[in-house]
N, C-alpha and C positions, 0 to 999 in steps of 0.2 A: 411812411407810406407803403404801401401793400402794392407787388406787383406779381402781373399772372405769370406761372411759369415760361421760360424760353428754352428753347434748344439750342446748345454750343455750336456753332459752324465746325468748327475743329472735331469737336468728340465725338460730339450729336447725343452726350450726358445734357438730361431736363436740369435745369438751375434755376433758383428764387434769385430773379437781379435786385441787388441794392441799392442800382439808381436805374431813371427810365432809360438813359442811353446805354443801357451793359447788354455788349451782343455775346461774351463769352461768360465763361463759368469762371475764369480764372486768370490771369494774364499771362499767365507760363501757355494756357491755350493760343492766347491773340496774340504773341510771338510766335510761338510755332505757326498759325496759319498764316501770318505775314512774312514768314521765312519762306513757309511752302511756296507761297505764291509767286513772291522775288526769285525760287530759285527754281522754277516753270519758265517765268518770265526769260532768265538767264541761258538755259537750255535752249529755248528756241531761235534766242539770239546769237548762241556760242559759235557755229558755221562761219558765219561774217564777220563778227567781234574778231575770232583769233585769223582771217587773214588781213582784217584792219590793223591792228594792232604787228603782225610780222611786217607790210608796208609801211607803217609808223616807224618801228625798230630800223627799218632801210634806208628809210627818210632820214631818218637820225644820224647815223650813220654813216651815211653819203654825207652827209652835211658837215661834219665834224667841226661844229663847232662857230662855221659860217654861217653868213645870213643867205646865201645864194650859192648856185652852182649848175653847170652844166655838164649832163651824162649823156651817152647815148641809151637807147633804148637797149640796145644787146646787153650791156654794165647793169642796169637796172635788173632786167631779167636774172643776167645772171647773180643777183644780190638776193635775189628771191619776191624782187616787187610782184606784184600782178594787175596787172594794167584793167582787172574789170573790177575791184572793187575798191571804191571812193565814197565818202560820206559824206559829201556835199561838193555844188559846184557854183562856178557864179565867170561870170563875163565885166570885163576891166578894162576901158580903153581899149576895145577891138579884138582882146585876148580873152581867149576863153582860159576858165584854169579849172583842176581836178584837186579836192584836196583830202588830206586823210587828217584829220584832226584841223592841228594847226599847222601843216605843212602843206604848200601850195606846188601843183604843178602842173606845166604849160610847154608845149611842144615849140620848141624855136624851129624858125626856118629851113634848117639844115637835116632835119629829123631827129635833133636832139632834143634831148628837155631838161629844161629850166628847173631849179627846186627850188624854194622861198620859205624861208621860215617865219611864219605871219605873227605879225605883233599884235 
């Protein structure tokens, strides 16, 4: 079957596709532009990923090993947490909790907090 010329997203080289679904010229194209895109994507995300990801590594860390623990917020700080970025939250029995992955935390009482490593 005969199809009319397209233009590559990628190159923006005219191509004869030899099926109806071919939006590139080549697939070394449709990699490269789904790389570009993924790695657009990644840039605007990188700011909060890498202090996600250093809170992760704290979490970790603190925890060594356990399933629970209690820090003060000063040990935290000073480990490198930072207490404004969290990727999701949710409320449990009257406890709110902040978490960075799969790691849970929640202010006790006393002004400490709690770490929990969620299963």
């Amino acid at each position: 079957m005969n199809y009319e010329q397209r233009t590559d997203p990628y190159s923006g080289e005219g191509f004869i596709p030899s099926r109806y679904n071919q939006k590139f010229a080549t697939r070394k194209n449709q990699i490269a532009f789904n790389n570009h895109k993924a790695r657009v994507i990644r840039e605007k995300k990188k700011p909060i990923d890498s202090v996600l990801e250093i809170n992760r590594k704290v979490l970790l860390k603190v925890l060594n090993g356990k399933e629970s623990t209690i820090k003060s917020k000063e040990y935290l700080l000073g480990s490198g947490f930072d207490f404004n970025f969290f990727n999701r939250s949710f409320e449990k029995d009257g406890a709110y909790y902040q978490c960075v992955y799969n790691y849970a935390v929640t202010k006790e009482k006393d002004s400490r907090y709690r770490i929990y490593l969620m299963k």
